[in-house]
C-alpha positions in Angstrom: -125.6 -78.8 214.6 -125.3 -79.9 218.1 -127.8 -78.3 221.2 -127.0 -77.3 224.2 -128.4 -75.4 227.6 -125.7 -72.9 229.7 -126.8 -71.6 232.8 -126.4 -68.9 234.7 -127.9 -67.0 237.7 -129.6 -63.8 236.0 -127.7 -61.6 239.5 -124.3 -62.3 237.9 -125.2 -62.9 233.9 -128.8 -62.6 232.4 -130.7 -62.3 229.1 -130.5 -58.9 229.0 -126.7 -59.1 229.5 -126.4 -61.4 226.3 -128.0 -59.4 224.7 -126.6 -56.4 225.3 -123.7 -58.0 223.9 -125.3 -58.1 220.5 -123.4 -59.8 218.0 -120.2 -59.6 219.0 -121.4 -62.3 221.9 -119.8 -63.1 225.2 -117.2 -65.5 226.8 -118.8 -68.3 228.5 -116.6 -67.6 231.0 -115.9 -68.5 234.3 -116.8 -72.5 234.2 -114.6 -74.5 236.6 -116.3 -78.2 236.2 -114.2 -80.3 234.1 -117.4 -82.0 232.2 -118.4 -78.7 231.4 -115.2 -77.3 230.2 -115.1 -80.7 228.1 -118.9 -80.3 226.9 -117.6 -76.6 225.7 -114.8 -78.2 223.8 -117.0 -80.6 221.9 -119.1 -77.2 220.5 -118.5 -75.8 216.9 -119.6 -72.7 215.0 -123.2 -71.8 215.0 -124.5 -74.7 217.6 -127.4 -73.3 219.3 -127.6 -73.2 223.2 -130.8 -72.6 226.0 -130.0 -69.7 228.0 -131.3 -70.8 231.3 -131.7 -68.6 234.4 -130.6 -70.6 237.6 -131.7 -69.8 241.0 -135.0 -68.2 241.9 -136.4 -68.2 238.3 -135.1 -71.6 237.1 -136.2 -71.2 233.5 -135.2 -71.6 230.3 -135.6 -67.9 228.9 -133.9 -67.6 225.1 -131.4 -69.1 222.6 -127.6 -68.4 221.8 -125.4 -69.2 219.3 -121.7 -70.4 219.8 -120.1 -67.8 217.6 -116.2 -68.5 219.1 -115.4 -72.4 219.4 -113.3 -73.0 222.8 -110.5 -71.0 223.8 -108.7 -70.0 226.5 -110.9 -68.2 229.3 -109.6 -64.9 230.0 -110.2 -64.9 233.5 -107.9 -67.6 234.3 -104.2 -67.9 233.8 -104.7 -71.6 234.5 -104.6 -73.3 231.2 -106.9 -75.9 232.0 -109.9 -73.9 231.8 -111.0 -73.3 228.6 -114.7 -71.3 226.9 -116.8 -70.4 224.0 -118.2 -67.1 223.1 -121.9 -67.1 222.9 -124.7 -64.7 221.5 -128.1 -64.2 221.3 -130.4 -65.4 219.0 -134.0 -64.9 220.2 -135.9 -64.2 223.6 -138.6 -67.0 224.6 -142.1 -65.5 224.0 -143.1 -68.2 227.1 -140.2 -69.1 229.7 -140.1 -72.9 230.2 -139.8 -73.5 234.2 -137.7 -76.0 235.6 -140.9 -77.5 236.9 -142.3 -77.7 233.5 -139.9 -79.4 232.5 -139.5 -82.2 235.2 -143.4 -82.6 234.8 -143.1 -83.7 230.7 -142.3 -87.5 230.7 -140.6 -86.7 227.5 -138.2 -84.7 229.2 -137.5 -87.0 231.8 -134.0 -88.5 230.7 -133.0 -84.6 229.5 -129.5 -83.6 231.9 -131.3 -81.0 233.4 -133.6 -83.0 235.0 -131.2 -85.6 235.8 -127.9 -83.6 237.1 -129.4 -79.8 237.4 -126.2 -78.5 238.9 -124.0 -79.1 235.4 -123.4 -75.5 234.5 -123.0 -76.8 230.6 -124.8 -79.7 229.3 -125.7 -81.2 225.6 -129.4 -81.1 224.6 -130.6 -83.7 222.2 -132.4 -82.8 219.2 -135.8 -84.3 220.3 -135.7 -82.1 224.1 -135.1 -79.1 221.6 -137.8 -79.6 219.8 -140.0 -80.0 222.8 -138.5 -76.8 225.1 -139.1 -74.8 222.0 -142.8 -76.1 221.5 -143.1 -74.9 225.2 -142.0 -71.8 224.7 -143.8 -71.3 221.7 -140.7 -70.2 220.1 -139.2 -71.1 216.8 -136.7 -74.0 216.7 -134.8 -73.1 214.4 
């Protein structure tokens, strides 16, 4: 299983949208970044994702699921673009601030912290372990 983080500004997409969405999950739609789009084509079935809220809160605030491995994006006819479909999993009982994160030396080489505009980026195994010990949330 691979990790990842997917942002979004909660005005356009939050937590609650995801997981309204329930099961059934949502495109990750939208992404026009060619390392992104490529970061979504590396994802398989049941990789697990932050759901971080961009802008004013800059936090990470629960975990998806992929639960559709890349595809075309439906809101492009450009076939370029391509997305997953991502669902909820489980709400942070602590949301993990950008800040919070930047300040943890063991976070310090995480993408995030590194290139915070990347809309999609990989999370290694170790960061996961860490973000979720932040949030005092279960891992797995």
């Amino acid at each position: 299983m691979a990790f990842w983080l997917f942002k979004s500004e909660p005005s356009t997409w939050g937590w609650d949208d995801q997981i309204a969405k329930g099961d059934a999950g949502e495109e990750w739609d939208g992404v026009r970044n060619y390392q992104a789009r490529n970061f979504m084509r590396q994802m398989a079935m049941g990789d697990r994702g932050f759901f971080y809220h961009s802008q004013k809160e800059k936090s990470v605030v629960g975990i998806v699921e992929v639960c559709a491995e890349a595809h075309p994006d439906s809101t492009t006819e450009d076939d370029r673009w391509d997305c997953v479909d991502i669902k909820a999993v489980r709400r942070f009982k602590q949301p993990v601030t950008l800040d919070q994160i930047k300040a943890d030396e063991r976070l310090a080489e995480m993408v995030l912290v590194k290139n915070s505009r990347l809309s999609v980026q990989p999370v290694t195994e170790a960061e996961w372990q860490v973000i979720c010990a932040l949030g005092q949330t279960e891992a797995g």
